[in-house]
SEZATOR-739863 format. One line per 2 residues: number of its first residue (from 1); their letters; for each residue x, y, z of N, C-alpha, C. Coordinates in nm, 2 decimals. Atoms other than C-alpha are relative to their C-alpha. Layout:
N
NUM> A> X Y Z X Y Z X Y Z ~ ... .
END
This chain:
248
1> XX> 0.13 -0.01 0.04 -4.52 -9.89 2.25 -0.01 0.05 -0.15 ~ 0.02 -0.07 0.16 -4.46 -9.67 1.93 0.06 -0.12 -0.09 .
3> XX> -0.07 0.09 0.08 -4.25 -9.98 1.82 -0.10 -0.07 -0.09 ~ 0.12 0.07 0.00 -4.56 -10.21 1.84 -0.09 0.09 -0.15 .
5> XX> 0.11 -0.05 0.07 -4.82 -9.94 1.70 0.06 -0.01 -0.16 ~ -0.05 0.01 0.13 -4.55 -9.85 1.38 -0.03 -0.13 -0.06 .
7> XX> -0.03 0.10 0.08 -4.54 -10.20 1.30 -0.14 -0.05 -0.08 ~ 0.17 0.02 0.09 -4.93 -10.23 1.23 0.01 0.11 -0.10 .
9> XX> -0.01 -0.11 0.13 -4.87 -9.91 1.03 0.09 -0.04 -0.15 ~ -0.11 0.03 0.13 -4.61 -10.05 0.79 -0.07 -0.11 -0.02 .
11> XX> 0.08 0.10 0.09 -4.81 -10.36 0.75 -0.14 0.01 -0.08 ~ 0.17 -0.06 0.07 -5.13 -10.17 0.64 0.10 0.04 -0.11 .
13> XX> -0.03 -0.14 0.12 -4.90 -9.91 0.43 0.12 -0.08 -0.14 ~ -0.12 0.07 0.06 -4.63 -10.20 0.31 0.01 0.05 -0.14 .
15> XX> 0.04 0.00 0.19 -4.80 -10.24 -0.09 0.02 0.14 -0.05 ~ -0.02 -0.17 0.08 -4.74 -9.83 -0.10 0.13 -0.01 -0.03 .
17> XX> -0.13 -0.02 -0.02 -4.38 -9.90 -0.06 0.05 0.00 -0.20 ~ -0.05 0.09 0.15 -4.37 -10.09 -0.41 -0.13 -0.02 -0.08 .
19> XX> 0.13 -0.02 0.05 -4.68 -9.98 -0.59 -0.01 -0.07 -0.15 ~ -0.01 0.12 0.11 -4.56 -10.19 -0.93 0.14 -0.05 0.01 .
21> XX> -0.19 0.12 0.00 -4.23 -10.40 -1.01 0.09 0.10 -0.04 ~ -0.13 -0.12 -0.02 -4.06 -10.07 -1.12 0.03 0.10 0.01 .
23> XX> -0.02 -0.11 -0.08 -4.09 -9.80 -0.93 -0.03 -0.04 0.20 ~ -0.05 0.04 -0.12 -3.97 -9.87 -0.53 -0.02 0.15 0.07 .
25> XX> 0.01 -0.09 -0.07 -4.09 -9.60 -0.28 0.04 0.00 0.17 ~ -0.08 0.01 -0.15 -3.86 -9.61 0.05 -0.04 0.12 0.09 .
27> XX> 0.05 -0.09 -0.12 -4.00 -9.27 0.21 -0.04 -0.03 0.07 ~ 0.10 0.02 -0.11 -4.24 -9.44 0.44 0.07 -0.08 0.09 .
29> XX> -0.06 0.10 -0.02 -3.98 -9.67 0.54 0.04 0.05 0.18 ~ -0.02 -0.07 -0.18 -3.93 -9.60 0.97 0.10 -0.10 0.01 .
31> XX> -0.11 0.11 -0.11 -3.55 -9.80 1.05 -0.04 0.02 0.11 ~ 0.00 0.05 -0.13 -3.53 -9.94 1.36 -0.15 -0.06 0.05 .
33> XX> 0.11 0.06 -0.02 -3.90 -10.02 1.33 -0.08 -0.10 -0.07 ~ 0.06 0.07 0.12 -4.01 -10.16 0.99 0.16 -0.13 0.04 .
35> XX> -0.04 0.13 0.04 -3.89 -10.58 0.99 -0.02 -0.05 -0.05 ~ 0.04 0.13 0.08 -3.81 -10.85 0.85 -0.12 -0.07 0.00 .
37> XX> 0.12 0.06 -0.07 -4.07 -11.01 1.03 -0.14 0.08 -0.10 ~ 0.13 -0.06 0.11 -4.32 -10.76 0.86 0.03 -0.03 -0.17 .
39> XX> -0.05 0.02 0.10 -4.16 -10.78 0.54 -0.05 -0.14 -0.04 ~ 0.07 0.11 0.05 -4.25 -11.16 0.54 -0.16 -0.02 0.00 .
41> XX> 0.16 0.00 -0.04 -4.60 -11.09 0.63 -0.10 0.04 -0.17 ~ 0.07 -0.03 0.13 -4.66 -10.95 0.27 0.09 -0.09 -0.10 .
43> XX> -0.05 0.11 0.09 -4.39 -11.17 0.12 0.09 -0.13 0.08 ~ -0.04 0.12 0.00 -4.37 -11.51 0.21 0.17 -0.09 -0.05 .
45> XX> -0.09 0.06 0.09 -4.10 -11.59 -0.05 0.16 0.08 0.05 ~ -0.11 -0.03 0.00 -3.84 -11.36 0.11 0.13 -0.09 0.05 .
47> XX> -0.13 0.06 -0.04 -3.47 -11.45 0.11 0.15 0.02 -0.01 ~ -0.15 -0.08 -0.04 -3.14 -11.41 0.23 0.11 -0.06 -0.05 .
49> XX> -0.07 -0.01 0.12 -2.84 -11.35 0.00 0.18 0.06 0.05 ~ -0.12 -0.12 -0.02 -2.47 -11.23 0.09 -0.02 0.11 -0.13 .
51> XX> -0.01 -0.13 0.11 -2.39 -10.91 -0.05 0.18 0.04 0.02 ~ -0.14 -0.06 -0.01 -2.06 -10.70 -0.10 -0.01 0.07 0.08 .
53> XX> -0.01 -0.14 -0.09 -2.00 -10.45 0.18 0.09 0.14 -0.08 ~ -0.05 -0.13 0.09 -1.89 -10.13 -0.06 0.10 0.05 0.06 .
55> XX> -0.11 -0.10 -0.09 -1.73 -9.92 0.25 0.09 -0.07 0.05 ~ -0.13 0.09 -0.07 -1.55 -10.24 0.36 0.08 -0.08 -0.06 .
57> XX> -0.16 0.07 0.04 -1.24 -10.45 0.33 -0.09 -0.11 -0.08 ~ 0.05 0.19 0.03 -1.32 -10.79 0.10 0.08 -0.07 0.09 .
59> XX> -0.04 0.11 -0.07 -1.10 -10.97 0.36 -0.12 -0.02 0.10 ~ 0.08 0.02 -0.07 -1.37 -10.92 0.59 0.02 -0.01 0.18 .
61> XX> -0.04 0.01 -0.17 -1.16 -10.84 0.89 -0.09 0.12 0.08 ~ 0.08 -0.12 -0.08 -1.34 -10.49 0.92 -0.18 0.02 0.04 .
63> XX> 0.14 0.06 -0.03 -1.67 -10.49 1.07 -0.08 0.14 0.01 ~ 0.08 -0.12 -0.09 -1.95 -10.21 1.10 -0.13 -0.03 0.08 .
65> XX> 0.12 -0.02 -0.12 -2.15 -10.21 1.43 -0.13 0.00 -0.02 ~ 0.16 -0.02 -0.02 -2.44 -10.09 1.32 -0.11 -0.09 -0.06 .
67> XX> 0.08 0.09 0.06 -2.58 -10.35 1.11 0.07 -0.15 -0.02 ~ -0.09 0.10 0.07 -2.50 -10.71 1.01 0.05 -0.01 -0.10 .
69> XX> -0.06 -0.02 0.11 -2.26 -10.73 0.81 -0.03 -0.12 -0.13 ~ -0.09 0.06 0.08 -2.20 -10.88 0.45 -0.16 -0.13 -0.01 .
71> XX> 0.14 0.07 -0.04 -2.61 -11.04 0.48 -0.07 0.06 0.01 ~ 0.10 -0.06 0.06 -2.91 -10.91 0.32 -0.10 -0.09 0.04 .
73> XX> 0.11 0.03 0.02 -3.28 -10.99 0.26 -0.05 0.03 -0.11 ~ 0.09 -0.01 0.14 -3.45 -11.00 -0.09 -0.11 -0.02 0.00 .
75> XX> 0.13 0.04 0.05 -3.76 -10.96 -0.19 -0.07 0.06 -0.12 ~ 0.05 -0.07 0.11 -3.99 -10.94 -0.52 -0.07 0.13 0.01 .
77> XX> 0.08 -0.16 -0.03 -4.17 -10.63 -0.38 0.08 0.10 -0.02 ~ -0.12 -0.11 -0.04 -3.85 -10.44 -0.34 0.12 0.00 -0.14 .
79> XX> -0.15 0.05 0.15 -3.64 -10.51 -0.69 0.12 0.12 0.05 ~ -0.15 -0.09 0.01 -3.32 -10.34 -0.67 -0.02 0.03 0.16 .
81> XX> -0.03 -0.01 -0.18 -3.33 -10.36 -0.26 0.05 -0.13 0.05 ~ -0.09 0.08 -0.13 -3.12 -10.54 0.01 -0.04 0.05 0.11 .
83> XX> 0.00 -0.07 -0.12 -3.26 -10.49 0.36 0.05 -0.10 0.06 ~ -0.13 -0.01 -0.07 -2.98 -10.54 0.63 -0.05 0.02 0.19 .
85> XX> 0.03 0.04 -0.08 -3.08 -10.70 0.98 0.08 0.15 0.11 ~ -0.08 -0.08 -0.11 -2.93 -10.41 1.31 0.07 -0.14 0.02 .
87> XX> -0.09 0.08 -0.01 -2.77 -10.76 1.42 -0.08 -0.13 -0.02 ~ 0.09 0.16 0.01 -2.84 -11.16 1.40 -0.10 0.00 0.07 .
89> XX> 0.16 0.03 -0.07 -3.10 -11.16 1.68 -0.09 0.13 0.01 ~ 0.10 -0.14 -0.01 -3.26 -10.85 1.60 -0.07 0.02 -0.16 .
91> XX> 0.07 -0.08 0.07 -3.52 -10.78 1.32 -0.02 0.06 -0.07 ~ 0.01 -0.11 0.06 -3.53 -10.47 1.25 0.11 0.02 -0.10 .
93> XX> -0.09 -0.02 0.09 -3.39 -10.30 0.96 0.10 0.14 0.01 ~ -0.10 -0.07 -0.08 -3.09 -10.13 1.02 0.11 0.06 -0.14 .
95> XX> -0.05 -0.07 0.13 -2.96 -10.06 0.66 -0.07 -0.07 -0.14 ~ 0.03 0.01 0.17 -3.11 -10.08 0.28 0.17 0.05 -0.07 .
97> XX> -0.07 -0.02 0.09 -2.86 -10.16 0.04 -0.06 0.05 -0.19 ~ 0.04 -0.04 0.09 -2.97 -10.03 -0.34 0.08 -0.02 -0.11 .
99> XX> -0.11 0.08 0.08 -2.81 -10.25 -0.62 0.02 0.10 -0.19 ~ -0.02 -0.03 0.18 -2.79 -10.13 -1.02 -0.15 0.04 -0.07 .
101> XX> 0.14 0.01 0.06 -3.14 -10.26 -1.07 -0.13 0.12 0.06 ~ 0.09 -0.09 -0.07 -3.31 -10.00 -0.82 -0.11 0.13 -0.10 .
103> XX> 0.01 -0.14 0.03 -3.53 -9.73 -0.94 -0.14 0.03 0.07 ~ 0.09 -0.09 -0.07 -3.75 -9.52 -0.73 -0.03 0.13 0.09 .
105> XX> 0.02 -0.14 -0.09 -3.80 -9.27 -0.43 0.10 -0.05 0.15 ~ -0.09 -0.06 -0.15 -3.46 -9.23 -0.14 -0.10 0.03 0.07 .
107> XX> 0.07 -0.04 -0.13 -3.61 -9.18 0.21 0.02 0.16 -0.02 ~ 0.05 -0.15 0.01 -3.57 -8.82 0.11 -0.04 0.03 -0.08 .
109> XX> 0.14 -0.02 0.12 -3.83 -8.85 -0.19 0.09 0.06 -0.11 ~ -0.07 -0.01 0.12 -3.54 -8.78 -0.45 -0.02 -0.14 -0.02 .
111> XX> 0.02 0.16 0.05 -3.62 -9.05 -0.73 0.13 0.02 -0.08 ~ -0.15 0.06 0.10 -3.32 -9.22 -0.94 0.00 -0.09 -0.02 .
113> XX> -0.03 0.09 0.12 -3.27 -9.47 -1.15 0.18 -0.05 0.03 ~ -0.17 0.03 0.00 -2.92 -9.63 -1.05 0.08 -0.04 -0.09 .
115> XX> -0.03 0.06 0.14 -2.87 -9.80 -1.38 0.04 0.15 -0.03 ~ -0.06 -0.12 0.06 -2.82 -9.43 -1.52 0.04 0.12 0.14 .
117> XX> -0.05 -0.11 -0.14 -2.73 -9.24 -1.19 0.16 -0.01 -0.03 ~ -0.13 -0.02 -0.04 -2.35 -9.08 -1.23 0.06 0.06 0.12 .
119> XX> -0.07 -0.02 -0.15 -2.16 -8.95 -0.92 -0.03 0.12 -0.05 ~ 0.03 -0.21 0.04 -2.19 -8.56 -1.14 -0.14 -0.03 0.06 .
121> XX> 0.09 -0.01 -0.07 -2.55 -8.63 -1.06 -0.02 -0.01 0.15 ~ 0.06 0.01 -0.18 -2.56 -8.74 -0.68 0.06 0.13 0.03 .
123> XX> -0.11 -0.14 -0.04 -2.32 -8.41 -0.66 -0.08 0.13 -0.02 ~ 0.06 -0.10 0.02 -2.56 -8.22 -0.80 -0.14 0.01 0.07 .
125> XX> 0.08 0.00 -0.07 -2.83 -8.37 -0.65 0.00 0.07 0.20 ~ -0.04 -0.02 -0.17 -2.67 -8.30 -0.26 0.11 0.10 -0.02 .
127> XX> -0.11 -0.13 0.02 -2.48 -7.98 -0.33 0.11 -0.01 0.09 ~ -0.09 -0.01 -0.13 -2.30 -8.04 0.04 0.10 -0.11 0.02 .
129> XX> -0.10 0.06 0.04 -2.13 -8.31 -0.07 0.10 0.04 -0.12 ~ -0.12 0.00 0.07 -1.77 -8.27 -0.21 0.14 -0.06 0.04 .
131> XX> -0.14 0.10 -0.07 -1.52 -8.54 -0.03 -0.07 -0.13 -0.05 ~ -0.03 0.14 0.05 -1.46 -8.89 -0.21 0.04 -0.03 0.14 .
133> XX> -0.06 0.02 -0.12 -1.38 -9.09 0.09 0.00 -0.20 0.01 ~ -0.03 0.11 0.06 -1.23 -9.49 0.08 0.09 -0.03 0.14 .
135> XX> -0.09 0.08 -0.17 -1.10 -9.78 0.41 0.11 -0.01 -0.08 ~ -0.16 0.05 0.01 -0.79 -9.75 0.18 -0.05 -0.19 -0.08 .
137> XX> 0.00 0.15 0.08 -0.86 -10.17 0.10 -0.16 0.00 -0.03 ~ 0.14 0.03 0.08 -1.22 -10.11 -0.04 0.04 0.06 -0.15 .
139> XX> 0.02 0.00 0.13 -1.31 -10.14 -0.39 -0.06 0.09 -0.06 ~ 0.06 -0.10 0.04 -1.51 -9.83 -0.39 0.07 0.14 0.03 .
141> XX> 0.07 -0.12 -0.12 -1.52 -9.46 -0.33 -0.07 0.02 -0.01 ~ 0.17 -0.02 -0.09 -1.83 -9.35 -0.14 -0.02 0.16 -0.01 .
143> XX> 0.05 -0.14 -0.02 -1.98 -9.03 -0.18 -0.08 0.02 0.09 ~ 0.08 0.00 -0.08 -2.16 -8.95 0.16 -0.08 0.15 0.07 .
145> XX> 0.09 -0.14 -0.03 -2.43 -8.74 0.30 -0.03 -0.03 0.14 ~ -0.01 -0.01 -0.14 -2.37 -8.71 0.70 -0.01 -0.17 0.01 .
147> XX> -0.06 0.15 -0.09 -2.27 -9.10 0.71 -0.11 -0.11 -0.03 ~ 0.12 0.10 0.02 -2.63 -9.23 0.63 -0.06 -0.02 -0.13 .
149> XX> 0.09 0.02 0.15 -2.71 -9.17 0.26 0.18 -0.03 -0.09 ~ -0.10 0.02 0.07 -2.38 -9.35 0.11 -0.01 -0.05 -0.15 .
151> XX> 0.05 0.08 0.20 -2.32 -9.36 -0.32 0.15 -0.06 -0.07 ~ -0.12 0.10 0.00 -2.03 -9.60 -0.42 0.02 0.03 -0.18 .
153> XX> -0.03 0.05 0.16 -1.84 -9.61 -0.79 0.18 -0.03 0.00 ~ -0.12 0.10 -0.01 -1.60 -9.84 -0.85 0.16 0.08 -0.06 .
155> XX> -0.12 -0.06 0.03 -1.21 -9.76 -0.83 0.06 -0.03 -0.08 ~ -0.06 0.07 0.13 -1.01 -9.75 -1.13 0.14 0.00 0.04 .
157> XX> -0.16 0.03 -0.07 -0.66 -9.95 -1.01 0.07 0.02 -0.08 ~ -0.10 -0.04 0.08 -0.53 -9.87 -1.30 0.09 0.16 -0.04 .
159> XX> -0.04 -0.18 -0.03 -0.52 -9.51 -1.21 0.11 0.03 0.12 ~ -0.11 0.02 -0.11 -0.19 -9.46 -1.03 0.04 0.16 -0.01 .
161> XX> 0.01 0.02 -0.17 -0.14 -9.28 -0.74 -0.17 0.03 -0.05 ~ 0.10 0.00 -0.04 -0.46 -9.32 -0.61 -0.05 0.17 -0.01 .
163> XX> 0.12 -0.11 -0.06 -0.47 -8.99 -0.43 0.11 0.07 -0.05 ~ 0.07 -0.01 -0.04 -0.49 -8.72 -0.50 -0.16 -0.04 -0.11 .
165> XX> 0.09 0.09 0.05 -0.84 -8.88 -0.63 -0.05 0.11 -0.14 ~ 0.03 -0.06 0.12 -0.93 -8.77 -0.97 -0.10 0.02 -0.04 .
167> XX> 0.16 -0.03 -0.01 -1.26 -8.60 -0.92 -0.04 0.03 -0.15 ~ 0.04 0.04 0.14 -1.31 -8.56 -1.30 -0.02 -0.09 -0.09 .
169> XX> -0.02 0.15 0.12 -1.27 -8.90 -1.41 -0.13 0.00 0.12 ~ 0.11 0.09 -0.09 -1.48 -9.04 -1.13 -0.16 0.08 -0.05 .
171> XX> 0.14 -0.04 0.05 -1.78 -8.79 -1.15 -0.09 -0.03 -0.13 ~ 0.06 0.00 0.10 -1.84 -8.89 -1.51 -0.02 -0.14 0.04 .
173> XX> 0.01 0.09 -0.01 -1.83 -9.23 -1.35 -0.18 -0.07 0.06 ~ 0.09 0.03 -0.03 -2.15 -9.47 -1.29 -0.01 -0.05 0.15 .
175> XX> -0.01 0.02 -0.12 -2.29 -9.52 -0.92 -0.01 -0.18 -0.02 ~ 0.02 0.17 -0.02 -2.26 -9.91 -0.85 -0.06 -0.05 0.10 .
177> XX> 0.09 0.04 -0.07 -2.46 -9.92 -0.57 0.01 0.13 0.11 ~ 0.05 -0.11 -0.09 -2.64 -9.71 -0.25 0.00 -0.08 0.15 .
179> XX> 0.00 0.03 -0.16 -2.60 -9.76 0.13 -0.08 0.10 0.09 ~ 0.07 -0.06 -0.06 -2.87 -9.63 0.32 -0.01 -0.03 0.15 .
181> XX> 0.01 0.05 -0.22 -2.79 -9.65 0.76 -0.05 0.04 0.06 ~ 0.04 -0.06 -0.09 -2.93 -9.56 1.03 0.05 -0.06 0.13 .
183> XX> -0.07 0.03 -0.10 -2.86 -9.57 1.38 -0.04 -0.09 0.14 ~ 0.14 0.00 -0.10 -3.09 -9.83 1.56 0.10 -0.01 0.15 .
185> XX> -0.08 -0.01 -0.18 -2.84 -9.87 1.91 -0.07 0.11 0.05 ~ 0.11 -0.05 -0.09 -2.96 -9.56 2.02 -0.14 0.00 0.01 .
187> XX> 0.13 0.04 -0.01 -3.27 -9.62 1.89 -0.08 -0.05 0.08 ~ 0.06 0.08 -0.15 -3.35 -9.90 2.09 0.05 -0.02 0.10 .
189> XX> -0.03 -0.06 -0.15 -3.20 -9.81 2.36 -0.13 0.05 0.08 ~ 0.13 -0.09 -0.06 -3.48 -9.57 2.41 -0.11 -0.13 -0.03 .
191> XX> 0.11 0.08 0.01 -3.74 -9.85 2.34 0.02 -0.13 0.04 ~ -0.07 0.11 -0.08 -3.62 -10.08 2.60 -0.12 -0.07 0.05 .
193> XX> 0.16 -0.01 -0.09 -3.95 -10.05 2.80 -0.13 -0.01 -0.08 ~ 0.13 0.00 0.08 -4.23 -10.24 2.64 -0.13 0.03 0.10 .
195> XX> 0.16 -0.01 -0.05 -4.56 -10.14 2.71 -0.07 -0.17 0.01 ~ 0.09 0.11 0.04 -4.85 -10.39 2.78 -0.09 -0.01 -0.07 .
197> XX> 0.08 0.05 0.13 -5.02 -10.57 2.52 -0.09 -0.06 0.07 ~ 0.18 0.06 -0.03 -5.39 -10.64 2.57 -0.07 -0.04 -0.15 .
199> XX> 0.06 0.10 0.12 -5.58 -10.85 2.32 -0.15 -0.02 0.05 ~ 0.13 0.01 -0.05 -5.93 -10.88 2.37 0.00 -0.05 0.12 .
201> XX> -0.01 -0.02 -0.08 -5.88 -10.80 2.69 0.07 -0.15 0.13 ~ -0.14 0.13 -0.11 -5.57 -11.09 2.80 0.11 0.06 -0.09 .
203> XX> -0.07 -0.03 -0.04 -5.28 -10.97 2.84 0.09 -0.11 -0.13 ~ -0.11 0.06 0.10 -5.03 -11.08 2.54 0.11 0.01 -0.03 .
205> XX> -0.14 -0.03 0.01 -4.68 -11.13 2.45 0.02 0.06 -0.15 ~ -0.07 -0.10 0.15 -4.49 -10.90 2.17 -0.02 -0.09 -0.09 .
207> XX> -0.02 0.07 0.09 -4.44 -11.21 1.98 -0.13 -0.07 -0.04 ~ 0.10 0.06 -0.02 -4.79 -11.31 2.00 -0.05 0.17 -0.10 .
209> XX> 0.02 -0.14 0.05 -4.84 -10.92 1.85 0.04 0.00 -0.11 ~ -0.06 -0.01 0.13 -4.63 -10.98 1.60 -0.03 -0.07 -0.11 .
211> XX> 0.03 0.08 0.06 -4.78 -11.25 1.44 -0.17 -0.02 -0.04 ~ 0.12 -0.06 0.03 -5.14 -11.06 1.41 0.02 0.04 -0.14 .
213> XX> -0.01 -0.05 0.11 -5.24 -11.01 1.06 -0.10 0.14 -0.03 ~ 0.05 -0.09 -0.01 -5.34 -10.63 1.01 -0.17 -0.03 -0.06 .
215> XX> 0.14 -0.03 0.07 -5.68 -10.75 0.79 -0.10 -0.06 0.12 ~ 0.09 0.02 -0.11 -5.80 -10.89 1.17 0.01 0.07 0.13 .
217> XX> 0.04 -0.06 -0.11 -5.77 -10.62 1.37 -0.11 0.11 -0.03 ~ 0.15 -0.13 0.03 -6.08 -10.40 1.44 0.06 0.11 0.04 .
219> XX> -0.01 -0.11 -0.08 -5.97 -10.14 1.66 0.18 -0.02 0.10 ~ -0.08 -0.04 -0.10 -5.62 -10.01 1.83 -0.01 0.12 0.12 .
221> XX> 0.03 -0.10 -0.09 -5.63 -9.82 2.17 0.14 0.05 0.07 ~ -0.20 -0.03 -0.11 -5.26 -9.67 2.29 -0.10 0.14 0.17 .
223> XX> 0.03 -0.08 -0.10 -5.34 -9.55 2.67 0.14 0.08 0.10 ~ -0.12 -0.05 -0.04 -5.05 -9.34 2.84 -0.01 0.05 0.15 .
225> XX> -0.06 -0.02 -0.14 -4.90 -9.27 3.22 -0.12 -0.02 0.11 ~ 0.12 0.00 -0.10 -5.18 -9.19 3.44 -0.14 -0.08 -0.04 .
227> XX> 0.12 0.10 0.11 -5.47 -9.34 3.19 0.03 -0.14 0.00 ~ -0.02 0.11 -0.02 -5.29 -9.66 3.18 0.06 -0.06 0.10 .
229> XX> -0.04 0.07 -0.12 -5.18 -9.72 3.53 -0.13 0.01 0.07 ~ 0.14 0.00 -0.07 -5.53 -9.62 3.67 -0.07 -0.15 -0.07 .
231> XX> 0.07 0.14 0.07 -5.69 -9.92 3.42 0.04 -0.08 0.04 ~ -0.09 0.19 0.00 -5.40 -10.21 3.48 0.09 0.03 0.10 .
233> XX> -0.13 -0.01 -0.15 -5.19 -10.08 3.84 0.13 0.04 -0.10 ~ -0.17 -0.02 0.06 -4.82 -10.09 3.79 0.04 -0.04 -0.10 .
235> XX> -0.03 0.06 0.12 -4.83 -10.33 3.51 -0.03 0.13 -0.14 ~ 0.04 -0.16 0.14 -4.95 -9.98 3.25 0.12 0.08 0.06 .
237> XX> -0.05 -0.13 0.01 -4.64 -9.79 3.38 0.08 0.06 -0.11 ~ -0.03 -0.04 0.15 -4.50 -9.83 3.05 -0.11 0.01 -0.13 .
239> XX> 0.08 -0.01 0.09 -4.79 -9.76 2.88 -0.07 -0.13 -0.05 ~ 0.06 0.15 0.04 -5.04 -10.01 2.74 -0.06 -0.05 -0.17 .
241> XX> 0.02 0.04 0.13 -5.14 -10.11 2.36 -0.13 -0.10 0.01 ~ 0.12 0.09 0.01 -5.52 -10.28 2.35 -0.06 0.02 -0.14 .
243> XX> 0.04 0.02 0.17 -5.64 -10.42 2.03 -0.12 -0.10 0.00 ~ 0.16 0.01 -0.01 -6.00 -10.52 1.97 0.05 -0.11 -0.17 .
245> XX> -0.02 0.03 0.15 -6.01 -10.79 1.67 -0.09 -0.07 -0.10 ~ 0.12 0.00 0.08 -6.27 -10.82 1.41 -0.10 -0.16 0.03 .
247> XX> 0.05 0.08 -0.05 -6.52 -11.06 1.50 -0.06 -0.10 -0.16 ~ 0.02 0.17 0.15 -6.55 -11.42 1.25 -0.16 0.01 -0.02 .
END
């Protein structure tokens, strides 16, 4: 049900995201709930681009779970963004990647500029970071903030041994890109159980929901446990979503 309601919220709140071409505001941004799908609803023109995977191998043997790998989404709304499918038959966005060209507001309302962001700044920015951390066959190291706010600058192979890593050289170094994850599995896990969808009063499917454009609905009504099983029997025991829509 909350899936549903968010998604009319991000389609009303989208244009705040990207309020001109160079400043990008990701705070409002809800993974696991904001999609592609909505994403096209304000941009038509979006499209999909490989990307580099930073924390992973370029052979491409190593995989991470939680998103699709190594396959993006672009759009003019979002300059300096990559948003990153949970998997091929799923939607939702499951990682923002954040290229060179970025400049705006982290989902924790710190703004930056990646073109001039060094690794001394993200350091200074996240005081609780102080581990360089590298799969050994990546091209980066990653400076990370509990696994979900990842900042990448490129390894210098000419620096031998490796380790131990030469946090003086690197800090003065430029970030080359941002990995932003989250965790939708358990997410949707818990949001297994759709509620029912009412539409001027018939009964409609998700995908029939999804393809509603926010400037024709009048009114949303979310009814819950006892409220919406007394209205519609057993069919309300996951709750019900009724939407009222502006009359032509």
């Amino acid at each position: 049900m909350k899936k549903i309601f968010t998604l009319f919220i991000t389609l009303i709140s989208l244009t705040t995201f990207s309020q001109n071409s160079e400043t990008v505001n990701l705070s409002k941004i809800n993974f696991c709930e904001f999609s592609i799908d909505a994403l096209k609803v304000q941009d038509p023109n979006v499209k999909q681009v490989k990307l580099e995977e930073m924390d992973l191998c370029s052979d491409a043997i190593v995989q991470d779970g939680r998103f699709e790998n190594r396959i993006g989404y672009e759009s003019k709304l979002f300059p300096g963004v990559i948003f990153q499918k949970y998997e091929a038959s799923n939607n939702v966005i499951a990682k923002i990647h954040l290229t060179r060209e970025f400049k705006g507001y982290l989902p924790d309302g710190n703004y930056i500029e990646v073109q001039k962001l060094k690794a001394s700044d993200v350091l200074k920015k996240y005081d609780s970071l102080n581990s360089w951390t590298s799969r050994g066959c990546s091209d980066y190291w990653g400076i990370k903030k509990d696994d979900k706010l990842n900042f990448y600058v490129k390894i210098d192979k000419s620096k031998n041994p490796r380790y131990p890593v030469d946090q003086k050289h690197y800090s003065e170094q430029l970030i080359e890109g941002i990995d932003i994850i989250s965790d939708c599995y358990s997410y949707l896990e818990k949001e297994k159980q759709n509620p029912l969808y009412i539409v001027e009063e018939k009964e409609v499917t998700e995908e029939f929901i999804r393809e509603l454009k926010p400037e024709d609905v009048d009114s949303i009504t979310v009814l819950k446990d006892k409220s919406a099983i007394e209205k519609y029997g057993k069919n309300g025991k996951n709750g019900v979503i009724e939407i009222k829509l502006k009359k032509k």
